[in-house]
Structure formats: structure tokens, C-alpha cells
N, C-alpha and C positions, 0 to 999 in steps of 0.2 A: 554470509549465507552461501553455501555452497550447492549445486543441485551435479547429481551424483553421475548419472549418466543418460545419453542423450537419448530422447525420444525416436526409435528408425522408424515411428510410425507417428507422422503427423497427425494431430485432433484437426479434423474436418469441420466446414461449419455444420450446426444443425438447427439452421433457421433462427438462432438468436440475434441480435443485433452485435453488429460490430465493431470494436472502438478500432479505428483511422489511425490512431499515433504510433508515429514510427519509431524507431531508436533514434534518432536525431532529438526529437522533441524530448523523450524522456534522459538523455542525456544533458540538454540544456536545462532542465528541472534540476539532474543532478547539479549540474556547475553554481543555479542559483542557490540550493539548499547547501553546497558549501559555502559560498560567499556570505548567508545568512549565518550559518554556525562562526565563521569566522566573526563577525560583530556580535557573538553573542546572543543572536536572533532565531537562530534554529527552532521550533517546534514549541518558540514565546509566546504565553497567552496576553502580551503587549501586541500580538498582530492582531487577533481577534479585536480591539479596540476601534470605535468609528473604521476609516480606510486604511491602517495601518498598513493590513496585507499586501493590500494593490500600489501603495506607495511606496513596501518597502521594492516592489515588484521594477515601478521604474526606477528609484534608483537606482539599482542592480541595470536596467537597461542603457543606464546617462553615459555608463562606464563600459557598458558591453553593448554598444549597436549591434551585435550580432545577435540577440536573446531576441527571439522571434512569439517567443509566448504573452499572449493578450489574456485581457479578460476573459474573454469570450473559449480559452482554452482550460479553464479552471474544472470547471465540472468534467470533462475530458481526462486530466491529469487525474481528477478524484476517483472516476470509475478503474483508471489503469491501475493506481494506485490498490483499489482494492481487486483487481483480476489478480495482482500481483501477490498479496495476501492469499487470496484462496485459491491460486497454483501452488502457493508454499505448502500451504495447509494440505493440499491435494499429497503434492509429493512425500507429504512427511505420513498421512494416512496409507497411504500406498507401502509404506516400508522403505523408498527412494534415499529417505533422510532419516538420519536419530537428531532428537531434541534431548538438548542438556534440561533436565530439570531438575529443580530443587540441587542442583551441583552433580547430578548422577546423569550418565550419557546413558539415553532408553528411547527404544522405539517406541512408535504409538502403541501398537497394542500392546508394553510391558507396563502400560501407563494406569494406573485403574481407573473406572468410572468419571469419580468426580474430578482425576490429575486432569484426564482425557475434555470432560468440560470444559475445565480453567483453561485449556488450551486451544480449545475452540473458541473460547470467548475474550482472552487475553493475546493470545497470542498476534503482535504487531496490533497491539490494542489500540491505540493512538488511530491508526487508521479503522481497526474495527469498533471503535465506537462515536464516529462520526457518519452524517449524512450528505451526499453529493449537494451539498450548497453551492458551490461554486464561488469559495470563496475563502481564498490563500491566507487561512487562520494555523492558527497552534500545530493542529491537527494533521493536515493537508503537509505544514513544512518538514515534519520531525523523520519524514522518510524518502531516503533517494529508492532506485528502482539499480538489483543489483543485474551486473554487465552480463548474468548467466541470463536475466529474465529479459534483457535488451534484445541478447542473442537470440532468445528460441525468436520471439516476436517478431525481429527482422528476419529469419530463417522460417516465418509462419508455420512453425511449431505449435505457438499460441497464439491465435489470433483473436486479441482483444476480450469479449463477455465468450466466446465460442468452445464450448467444454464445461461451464458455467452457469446455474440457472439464473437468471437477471432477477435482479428483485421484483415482484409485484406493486402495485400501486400502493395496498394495504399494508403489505412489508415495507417500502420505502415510507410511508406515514406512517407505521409505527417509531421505524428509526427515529423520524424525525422530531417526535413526539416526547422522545425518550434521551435523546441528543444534550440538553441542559440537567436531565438528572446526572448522566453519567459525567458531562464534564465538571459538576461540581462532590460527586460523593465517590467516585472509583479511588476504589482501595489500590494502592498499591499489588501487584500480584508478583510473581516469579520472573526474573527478567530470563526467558527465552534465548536462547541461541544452539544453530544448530550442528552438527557434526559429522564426515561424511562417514558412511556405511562401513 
């Protein structure tokens, strides 16, 4: 994923809550999600299993004393993980980005109606149709955080839910709610990628 050109006018906060993780942290996410794709373990619904996740999590740490991410950094990674989705999603609304679909390179709005759904709701699906559990399953592993979206965030381009509306309490309980239908019936959709301007 490529993001086209750079922002000269930072997104300010505007009173929403802030995620803290710097490029360091989602960098070290990066290194663990290769290390998992390397065993075969990438975005496995064998991590979802009892503590699968968190164990594959220390051993990945036995071998890397430098992997500073805990438990307690999951739900963290998860929110980034989806700031990260809906800045893509932003930029590709915006005309920033064209999305290959169905094998044709098209901007959003050359998309019609229902393309333009499928894309709101597919697109980096894996992360959007899961809910901040806080808990390093299938879902959570199948996506590193790309070096353009490291960049804005260490350069507070983006900083964290800020440009974003946070889910509401009702929103986040509906996700949740909704969480085990989608991980057992989601159709296969269009695999996404995108292309610069």
C-alpha cells in the first residue's frame, strides 16, 4: 500500500482519544507478524484456540528479548490496527489512492454503489470485522502496519483515533455481537490492493 502524498497540513486533535503507540511498537508487531508468517502462523485460526496467541507471542519473545510488547498492549495494537484501516479507507475516499478492483485500477468514486460498499466493508477485512478483544487471534495477526503509516504517526500526521470518530459503546457491542457470525459465514470478497494516482 502506497499513500500518494504527504499531508502539509497535519490532522490536529479534536478532543477524541488518543492511541500512545509509536513507530517503534508497531514496527516490533511488524517483526512478530513476520516471524509468525514464517511458521506458517500468520493470520491462523490455531491462534484463536485456548492461549495460543499469547504463547505464540512469548515465544517469539524467548528468541527476541527485545519484543517489548505485553498483554496488556493488545487492545492498543487492535485500535491502531484499525486507525490504520480507516486512514487507508480515508485516503482512497479522498481520491489520494485508486483501488484495484475486480482487476480494473478505479477510484472511489468510479466505483458504483454496492462496489463502493464491498469496500467499505471488505476492504482490510480481517481487521474490519473483528472487535478490540484484546486478544492476538487470526485476526489481529494477518496485518503488519505499512512504513508510509509508521511515518505519518511518528511525524504526528496521524495521531492515533484523532481525524476518526471512535466507536460508541453501542457500535463497539454491536461489533461484538456480530464478531462470531462474521468469523464463521464471510464470503470470500475481492482481494483489494491499491495503486498510486
Amino acid at each position: 500500500m502506497a499513500f500518494l502524498k504527504k499531508n502539509n497540513n497535519p490532522v490536529t486533535p479534536s478532543g477524541n482519544p488518543v492511541n500512545n503507540m509509536g513507530g517503534n511498537m508497531m514496527q516490533q508487531w511488524n517483526s512478530y507478524v513476520d516471524w509468525l508468517d514464517s511458521k506458517g502462523m500468520k493470520g491462523s485460526p490455531e491462534l484463536d484456540k485456548g492461549d495460543k496467541g499469547f504463547q505464540m507471542m512469548e515465544e517469539y519473545r524467548k528468541i527476541n528479548p527485545s519484543f517489548t510488547i505485553k498483554k496488556d498492549d493488545i487492545g492498543t495494537i487492535q485500535k491502531q490496527l484499525q486507525d490504520y484501516r480507516n486512514f487507508s479507507l480515508d485516503s482512497i475516499k479522498q481520491g489520494k489512492m485508486k483501488i484495484s478492483y475486480g482487476g480494473k485500477e478505479m477510484s472511489y468514486n468510479e466505483l458504483t454503489p454496492a462496489q463502493q460498499k464491498d469496500v467499505d466493508d471488505n476492504y482490510m477485512g480481517k481487521i474490519a470485522k473483528t472487535a478490540v478483544d484484546k486478544f492476538p487471534g487470526q485476526f489481529t495477526t494477518s496485518t503488519k502496519f505499512s512504513s508510509e503509516f509508521i511515518s505519518k504517526v511518528n511525524s504526528r500526521e496521524v495521531a492515533g483515533r484523532v481525524g476518526f470518530n471512535p466507536l460508541s459503546p453501542t457500535e463497539t457491542a454491536d461489533i461484538v455481537s456480530k464478531t462470531a457470525e462474521v468469523q464463521g459465514a464471510v464470503k470470500a470478497g475481492p482481494k483489494f490492493s491499491l495503486k498510486k494516482k
